[in-house]
C-alpha positions as CSV (number, residue, x, y, z in Angstrom):
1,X,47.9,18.2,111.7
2,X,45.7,20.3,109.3
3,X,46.1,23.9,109.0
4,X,43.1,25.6,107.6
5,X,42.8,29.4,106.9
6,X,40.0,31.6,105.7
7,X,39.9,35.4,104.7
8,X,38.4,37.5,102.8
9,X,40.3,39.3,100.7
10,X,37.7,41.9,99.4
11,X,38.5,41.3,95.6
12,X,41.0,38.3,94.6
13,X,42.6,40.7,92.1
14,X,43.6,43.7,94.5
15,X,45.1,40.4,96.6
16,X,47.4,39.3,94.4
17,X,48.3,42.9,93.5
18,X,48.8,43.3,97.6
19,X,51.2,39.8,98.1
20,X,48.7,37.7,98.6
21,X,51.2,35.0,97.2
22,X,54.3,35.9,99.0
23,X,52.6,35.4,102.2
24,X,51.1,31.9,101.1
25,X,54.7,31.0,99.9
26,X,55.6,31.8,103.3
27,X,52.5,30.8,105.6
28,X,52.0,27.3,103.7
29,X,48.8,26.7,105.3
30,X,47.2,22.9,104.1
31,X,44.3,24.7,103.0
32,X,42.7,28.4,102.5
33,X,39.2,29.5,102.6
34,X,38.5,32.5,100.5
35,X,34.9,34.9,100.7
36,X,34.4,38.0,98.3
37,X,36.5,36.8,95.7
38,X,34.7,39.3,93.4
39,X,36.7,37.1,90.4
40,X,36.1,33.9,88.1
41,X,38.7,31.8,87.3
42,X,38.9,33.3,83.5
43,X,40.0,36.6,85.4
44,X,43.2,35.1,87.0
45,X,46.8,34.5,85.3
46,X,47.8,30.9,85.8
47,X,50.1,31.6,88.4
48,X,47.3,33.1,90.6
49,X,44.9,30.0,90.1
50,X,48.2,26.9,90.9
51,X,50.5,29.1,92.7
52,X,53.6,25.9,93.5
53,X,52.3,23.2,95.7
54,X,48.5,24.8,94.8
55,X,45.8,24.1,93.5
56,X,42.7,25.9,94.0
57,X,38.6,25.5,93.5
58,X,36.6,28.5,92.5
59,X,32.6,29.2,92.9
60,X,31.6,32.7,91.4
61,X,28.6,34.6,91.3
62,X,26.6,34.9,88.3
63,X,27.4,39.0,88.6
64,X,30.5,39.6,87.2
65,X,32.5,41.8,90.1
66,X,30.6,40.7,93.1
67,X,30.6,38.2,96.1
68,X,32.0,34.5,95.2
69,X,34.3,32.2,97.1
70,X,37.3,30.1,96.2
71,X,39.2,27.5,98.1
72,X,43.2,26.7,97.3
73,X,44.5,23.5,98.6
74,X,48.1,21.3,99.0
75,X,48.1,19.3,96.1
76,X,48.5,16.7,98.9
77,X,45.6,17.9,100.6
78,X,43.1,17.5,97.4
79,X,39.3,16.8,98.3
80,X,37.4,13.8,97.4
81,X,35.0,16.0,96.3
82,X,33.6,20.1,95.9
83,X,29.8,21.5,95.6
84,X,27.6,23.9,96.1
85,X,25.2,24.3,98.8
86,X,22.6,23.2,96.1
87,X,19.8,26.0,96.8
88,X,19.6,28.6,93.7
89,X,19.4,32.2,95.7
90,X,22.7,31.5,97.3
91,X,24.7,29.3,95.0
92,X,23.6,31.9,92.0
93,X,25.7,34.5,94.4
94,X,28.7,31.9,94.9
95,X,28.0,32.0,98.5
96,X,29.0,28.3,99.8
97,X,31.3,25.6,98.9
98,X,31.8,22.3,100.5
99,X,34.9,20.2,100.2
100,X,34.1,17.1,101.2
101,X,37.5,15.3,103.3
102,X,37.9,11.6,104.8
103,X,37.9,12.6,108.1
104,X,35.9,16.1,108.0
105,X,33.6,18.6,106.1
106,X,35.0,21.5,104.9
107,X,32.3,24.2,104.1
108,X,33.7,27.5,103.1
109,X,30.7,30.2,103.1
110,X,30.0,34.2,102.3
111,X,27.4,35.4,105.0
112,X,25.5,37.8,103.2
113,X,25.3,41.4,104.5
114,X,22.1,42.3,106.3
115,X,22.8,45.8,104.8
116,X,21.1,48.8,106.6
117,X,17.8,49.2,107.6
118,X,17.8,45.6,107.4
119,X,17.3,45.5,103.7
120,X,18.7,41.8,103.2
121,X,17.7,40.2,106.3
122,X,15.3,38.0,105.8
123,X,17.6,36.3,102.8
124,X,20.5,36.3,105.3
125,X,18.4,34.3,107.6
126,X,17.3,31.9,105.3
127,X,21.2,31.5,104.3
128,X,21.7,30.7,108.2
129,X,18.9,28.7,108.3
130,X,20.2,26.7,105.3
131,X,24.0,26.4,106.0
132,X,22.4,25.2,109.9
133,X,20.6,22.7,108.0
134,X,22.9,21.5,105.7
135,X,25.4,21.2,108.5
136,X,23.3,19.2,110.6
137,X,22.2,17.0,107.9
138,X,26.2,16.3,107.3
139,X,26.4,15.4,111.2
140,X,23.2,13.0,111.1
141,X,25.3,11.1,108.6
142,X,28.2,10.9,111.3
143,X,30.4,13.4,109.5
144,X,32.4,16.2,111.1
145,X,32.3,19.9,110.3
146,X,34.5,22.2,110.0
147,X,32.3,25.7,109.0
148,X,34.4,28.6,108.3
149,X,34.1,31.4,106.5
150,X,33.0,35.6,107.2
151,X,29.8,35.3,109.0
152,X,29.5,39.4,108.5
153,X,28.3,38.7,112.9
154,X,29.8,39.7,115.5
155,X,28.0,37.4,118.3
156,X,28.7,39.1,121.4
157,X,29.5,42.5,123.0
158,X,32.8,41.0,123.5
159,X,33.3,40.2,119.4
160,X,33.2,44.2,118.3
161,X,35.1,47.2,120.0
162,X,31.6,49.4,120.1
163,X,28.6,46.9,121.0
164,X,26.6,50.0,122.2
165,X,27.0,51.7,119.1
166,X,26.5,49.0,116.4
167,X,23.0,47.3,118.3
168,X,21.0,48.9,115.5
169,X,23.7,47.7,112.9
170,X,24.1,45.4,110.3
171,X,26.5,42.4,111.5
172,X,24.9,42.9,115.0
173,X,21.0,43.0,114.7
174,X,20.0,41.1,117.5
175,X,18.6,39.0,114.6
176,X,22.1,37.9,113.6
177,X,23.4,36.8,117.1
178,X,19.8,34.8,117.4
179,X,21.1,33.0,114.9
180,X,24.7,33.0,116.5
181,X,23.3,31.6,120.2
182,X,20.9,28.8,118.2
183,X,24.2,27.9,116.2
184,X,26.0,27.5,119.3
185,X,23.0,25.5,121.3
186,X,22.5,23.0,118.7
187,X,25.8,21.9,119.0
188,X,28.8,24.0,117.1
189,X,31.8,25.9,119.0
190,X,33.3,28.7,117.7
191,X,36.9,27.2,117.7
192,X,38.3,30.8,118.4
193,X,36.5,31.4,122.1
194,X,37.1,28.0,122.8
195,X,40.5,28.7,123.2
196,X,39.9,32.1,124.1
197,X,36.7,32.6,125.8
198,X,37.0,36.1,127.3
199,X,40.2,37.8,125.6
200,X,38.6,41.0,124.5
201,X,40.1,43.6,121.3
202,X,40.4,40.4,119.1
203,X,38.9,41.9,115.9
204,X,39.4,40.5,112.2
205,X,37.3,43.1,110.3
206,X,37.9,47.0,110.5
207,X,36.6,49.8,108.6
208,X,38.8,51.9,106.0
209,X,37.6,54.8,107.8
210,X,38.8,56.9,110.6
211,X,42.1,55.1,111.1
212,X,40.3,52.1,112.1
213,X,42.6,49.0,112.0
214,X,45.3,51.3,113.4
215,X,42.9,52.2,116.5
216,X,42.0,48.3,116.6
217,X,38.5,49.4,116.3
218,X,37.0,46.2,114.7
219,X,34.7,43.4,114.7
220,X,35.6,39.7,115.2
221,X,32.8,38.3,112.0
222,X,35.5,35.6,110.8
223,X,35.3,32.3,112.5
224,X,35.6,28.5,112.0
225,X,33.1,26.8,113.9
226,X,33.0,22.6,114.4
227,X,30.6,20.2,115.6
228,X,30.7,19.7,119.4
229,X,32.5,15.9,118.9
230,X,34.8,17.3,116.6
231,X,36.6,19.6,119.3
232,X,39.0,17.0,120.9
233,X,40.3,17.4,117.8
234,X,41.3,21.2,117.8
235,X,44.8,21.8,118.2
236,X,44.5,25.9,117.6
237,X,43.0,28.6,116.8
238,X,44.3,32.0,115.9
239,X,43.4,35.5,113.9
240,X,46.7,36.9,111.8
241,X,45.9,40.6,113.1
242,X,49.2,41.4,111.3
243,X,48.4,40.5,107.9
244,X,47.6,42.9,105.6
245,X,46.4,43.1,102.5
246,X,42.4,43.4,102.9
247,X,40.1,45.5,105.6
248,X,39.8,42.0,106.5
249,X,42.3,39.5,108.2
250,X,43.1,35.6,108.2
251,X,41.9,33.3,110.6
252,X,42.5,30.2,111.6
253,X,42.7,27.1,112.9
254,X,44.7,23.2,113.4
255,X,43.4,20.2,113.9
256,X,44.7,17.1,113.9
């Protein structure tokens, strides 16, 4: 079995400073998936880049302080290989890395945020169109996918605690769940609904505001999706409600 996580942690620093090893010494997943890393690797003490049994990949954005992802691993558990998505307007934000496995794909992506008023639409669209792409191209060749990562989408009513009130939002333009519903139709589950198809108040993203996470009024924009042949395979799939440490939580899911 293969235990793979993904969070965002909303700044790498502030996690460490908030456990964010303790609760790896303790959760041991095989491998972690990590958005808005807002870090490079010159930023982090030693212990924070190979905590024991670690070792971890980094892709920054070229703006210090902003966006970026990073993947830690089992040392048992190292990839054959790492890259980036390969297209300039994302990679230069640290938006996408792909760990490439025997037996699966592993891409690790930042969704950008559509922002209000839909001021960065358009380039999150292009970043769906492109990871869409990409992932198909890596099923043409008869891999398997495992996409995770913080979509910043809810997809349906069902994936957000106040549908009515967010339609005209970013995370829930009906743009961004488009996308969601072509995702799903061209092959991909969402590993979470497949084990849980109608369980409603399952949120990993809440606001700092208004007592939020306490009122469980969230948004479920955290997901690992896999290609349609791949999902004999899934074991699992869970969100870590409990775990704090970021206005986000972990997700995640086994496979075998």
């Amino acid at each position: 079995m293969v235990r793979v996580y993904s969070w965002n942690v909303n700044g790498y620093r502030a996690a460490l400073r908030n456990g964010f090893l303790s609760w790896l010494e303790e959760e041991k997943p095989d491998i972690i998936c990590l958005q808005e890393t807002k870090a490079r690797e010159s930023d982090i003490p030693p212990e924070g880049l190979a905590p024991p049994g670690y070792k971890s990949v980094w892709h920054s954005a070229k703006k210090k302080g902003y966006s970026g992802v990073a993947t830690f691993y089992k040392v048992r558990r190292k990839p054959l290989s790492v890259t980036a998505l390969g297209v300039d307007e994302f990679d230069h934000e640290g938006r996408v890395q792909i760990l490439e496995y025997p037996n699966f794909t592993l891409l690790n992506a930042y969704w950008p945020n559509s922002q209000p008023e839909r001021a960065r639409l358009d380039y999150k669209l292009r970043f769906c169109d492109a990871i869409l792409e990409h992932s198909n191209r890596l099923r043409d060749k008869g891999k398997h996918v495992i996409l995770c990562g913080d979509f910043n989408i809810a997809h349906k009513e069902i994936d957000l605690a106040r549908p009515k009130d967010n339609r005209n939002n970013p995370g829930f333009y009906p743009e961004e769940c488009a996308f969601m519903d072509k995702f799903v139709a061209e092959g991909y589950v969402d590993t979470f609904r497949h084990f849980h198809p109608d369980q409603p108040g399952q949120y990993s993203w809440w606001s700092y505001r208004a007592r939020a996470r306490e009122k469980n009024i969230g948004w479920r924009i955290d997901y690992h999706c896999v290609n349609e042949e791949f999902a004999g395979q899934l074991k699992r799939a869970a969100i870590h409600a409990d775990v704090m440490g970021s206005d986000h939580c972990p997700v995640s899911v086994t496979v075998k």
